[in-house]
Structure formats: C-alpha cells, structure tokens
C-alpha positions in Angstrom: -49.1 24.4 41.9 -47.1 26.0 44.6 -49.3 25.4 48.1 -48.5 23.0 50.3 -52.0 22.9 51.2 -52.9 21.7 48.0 -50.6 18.7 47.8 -51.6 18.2 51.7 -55.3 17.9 50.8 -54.5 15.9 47.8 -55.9 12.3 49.0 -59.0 13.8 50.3 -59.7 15.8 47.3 -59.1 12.3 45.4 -61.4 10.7 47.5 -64.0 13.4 46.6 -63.9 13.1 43.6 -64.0 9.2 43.0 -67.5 9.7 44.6 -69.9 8.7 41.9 -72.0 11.7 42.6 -69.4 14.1 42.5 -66.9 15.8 39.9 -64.5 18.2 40.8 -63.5 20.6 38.4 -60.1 22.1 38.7 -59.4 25.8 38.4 -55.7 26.8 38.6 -54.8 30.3 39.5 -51.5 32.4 40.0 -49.7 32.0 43.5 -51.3 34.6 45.4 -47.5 36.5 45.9 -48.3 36.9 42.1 -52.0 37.5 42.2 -51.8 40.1 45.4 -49.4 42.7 45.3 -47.6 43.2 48.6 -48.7 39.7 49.2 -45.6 38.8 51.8 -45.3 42.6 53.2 -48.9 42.3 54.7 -48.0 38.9 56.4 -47.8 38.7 60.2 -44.2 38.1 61.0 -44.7 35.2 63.0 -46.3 33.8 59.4 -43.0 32.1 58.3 -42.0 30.0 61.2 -45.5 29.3 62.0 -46.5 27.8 58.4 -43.4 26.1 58.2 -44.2 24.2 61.4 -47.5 23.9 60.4 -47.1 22.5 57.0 -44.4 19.8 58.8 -46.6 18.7 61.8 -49.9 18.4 59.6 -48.0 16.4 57.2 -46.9 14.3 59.7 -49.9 13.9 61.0 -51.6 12.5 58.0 -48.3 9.8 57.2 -47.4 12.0 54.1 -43.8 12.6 53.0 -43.3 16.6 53.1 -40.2 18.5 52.0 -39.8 22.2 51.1 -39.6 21.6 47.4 -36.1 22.2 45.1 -36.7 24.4 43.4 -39.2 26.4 44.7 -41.7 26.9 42.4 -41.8 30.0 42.7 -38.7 32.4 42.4 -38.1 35.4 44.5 -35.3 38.5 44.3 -33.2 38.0 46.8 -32.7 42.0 47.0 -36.5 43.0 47.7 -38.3 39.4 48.7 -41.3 39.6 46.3 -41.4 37.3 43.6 -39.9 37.8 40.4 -42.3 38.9 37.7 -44.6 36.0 36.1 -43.0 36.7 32.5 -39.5 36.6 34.4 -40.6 33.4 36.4 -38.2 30.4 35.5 -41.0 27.6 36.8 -44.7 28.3 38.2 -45.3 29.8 34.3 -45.0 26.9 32.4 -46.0 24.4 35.3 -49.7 25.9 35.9 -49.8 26.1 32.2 -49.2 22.3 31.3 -51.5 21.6 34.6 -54.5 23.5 32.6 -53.9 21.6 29.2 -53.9 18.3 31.8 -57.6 20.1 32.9 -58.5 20.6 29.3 -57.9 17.1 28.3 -60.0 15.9 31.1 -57.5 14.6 33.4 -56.9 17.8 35.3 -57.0 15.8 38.8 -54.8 12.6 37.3 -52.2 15.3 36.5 -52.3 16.4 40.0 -52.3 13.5 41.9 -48.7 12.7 40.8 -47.0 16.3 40.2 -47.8 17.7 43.6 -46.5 14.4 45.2 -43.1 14.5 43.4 -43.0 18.7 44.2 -43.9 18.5 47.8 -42.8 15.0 48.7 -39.4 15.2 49.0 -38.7 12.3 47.0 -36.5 13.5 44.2 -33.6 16.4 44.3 -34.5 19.0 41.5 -38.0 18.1 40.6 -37.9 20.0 37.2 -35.0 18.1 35.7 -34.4 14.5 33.8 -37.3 12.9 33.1 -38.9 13.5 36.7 -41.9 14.9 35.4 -42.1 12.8 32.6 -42.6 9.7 34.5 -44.9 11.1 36.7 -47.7 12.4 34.1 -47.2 8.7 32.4 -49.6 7.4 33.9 -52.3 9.9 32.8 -51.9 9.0 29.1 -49.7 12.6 28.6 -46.7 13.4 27.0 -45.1 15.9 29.1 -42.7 17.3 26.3 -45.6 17.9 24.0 -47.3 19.8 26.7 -44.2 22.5 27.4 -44.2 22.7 23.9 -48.2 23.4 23.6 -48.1 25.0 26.8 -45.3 27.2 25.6 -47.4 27.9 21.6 -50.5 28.7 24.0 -49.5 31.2 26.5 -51.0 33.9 26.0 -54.4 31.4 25.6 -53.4 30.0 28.8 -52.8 33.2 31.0 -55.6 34.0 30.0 -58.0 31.4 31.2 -56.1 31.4 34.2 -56.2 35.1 35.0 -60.4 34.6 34.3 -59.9 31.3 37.4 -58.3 34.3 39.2 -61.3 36.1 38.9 -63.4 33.3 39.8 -61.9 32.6 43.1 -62.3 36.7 44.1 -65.9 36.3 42.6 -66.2 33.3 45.0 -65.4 35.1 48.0 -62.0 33.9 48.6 -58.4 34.9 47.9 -56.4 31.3 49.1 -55.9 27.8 48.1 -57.2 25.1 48.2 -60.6 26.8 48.2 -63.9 24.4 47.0 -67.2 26.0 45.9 -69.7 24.3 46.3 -73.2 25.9 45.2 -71.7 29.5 45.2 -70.8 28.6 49.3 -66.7 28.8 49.3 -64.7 26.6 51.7 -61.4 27.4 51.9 -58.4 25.5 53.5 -57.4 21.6 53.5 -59.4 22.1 57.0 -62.3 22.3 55.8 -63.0 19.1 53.7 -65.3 17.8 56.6 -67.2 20.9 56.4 -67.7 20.3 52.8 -68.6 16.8 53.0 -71.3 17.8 55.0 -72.8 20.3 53.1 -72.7 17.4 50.5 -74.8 15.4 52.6 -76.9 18.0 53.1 -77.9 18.6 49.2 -78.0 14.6 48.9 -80.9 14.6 51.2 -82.8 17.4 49.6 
C-alpha cells in the first residue's frame, strides 16, 4: 500500500489477472522500513534521488499520472528518519488492514485498482480525507466506513494474517514489492512481468 512500484505495475497485474487461466491472489505485507529494521540506514545514498527519478521517468514512460503521495503513507520521526512505530502509525495500519478485508471478500485486486491510483496519482490533495476513499472502493460493491470500523474491531486478526504474508514473502525468497510467485519461482519488481509471462507460457505448453 506504500510502493510506487506497486501502483506502477498496476495495469499489468490487471491484465494478468483478467486472463481466464490465471488468478492472482493478493498478499499484503508491512512496508519493508517496518518489516526490516534499519531498513533506510543500509540504503546506498545515491538511493533517494535515484528512485525518485526512477519512479518519475518510468511513470512517464508508461502515460501514468505519478505524484509523491499527501500524505505519505507512511509516517517517519523527523528527529531519527525511521518510521514511526506500526501501533504509532497514523495511516499504513488501517489502510493495509481494510485492503485485506477487500482480499477476504474476494475483491482484493478491485480494491487495488482504484486506491493505489488515487494514492500515487496525484489526482486529489490529502488522499485520506472527505469521501476520497469512499468513492473510490464504490465501485467494488464496499462500504469503506464499515471496513475502518471492521478493520479497526479486527486488528489484531489482521496483523496477524499479515505478519504470516510477511513470512511468506521471506519463505519465497524475496524481501521487496511487487514480488509474484509463481510455482515456488519469485519474480520480483514491476520489471519483471515479461519474465513472468513467459514462464506462464512455459507451464501452458506443458
């Protein structure tokens, strides 16, 4: 709910999974500057700038509208850099939470689709206020003021699962998003669709 990566391989993942063959099944996980400790202190850094320029040109590239999001989902202490603790977190707690109720009610990708284009597209000023967020999970047949509220009854259920996804990814091989695994093989990065696709091919015509 917090990579740019995610919301910039949005369409393709989409595309994957309107393929009549093919389900995707959504596993959220904590940002990794929650899930690694030390997470921005290891960073080269040239990181920063780089992904920053990065994120911009690629989003360019593929005609998507890209702004730094407002709020950031995540929130940091200004005095040290690292990111606050989860239970201290005024956003990314609550947001992956109602994302995984959107995953448990089947529409885990429908949920998606709109919330990472009104986070990452620049659109709107203050993406977590008014009825923002509202109107975007509509359309997926949601309510999104009873999912804060069942979000908020269901934490601990919630962390929980997602902690387990956390695992998962680890388990898989990987530590980043947007990772895909596909038949225990990981491939991680918005770069690697292509790759993917072809290893779909490759199990079609088995």
């Amino acid at each position: 709910m917090r990579s740019p990566f995610c919301y910039l391989a949005m369409d393709r993942l989409l595309a994957l999974d309107r393929q009549v063959d093919v389900t995707v099944n959504v596993k959220h996980v904590w940002p990794g500057a929650i899930r690694l400790k030390g997470y921005f202190k290891s960073l080269n850094p040239n990181y920063p700038s780089y992904h920053q320029r990065d994120t911009k040109r690629l989003a360019e590239y593929m005609g998507l509208p890209y702004a730094r999001p407002k709020p950031d989902p995540l929130v940091f202490d200004k005095q040290t850099m690292e990111p606050l603790p989860l239970e201290n977190q005024p956003h990314i707690g609550w947001l992956t939470r109602i994302a995984q109720l959107a995953v448990e009610a089947g529409v885990g990708m429908a949920f998606l689709d709109p919330v990472t284009r009104l986070i990452w597209s620049g659109t709107v000023e203050k993406w977590h206020e008014g009825e923002h967020l509202l109107n975007a999970v509509t359309g997926t047949g949601l309510d999104f003021n009873s999912l804060r509220i069942q979000a908020d009854a269901e934490a601990e259920r919630l962390d929980a699962i997602i902690e387990a996804n956390n695992d998962t990814l680890t388990e898989a091989g990987h530590w980043g998003v947007p990772c895909i695994v596909f038949e225990d093989e990981p491939f991680f990065g918005q770069d690697r669709m292509d790759l993917l696709n072809w290893r779909l091919d490759q199990a079609r015509a088995r």
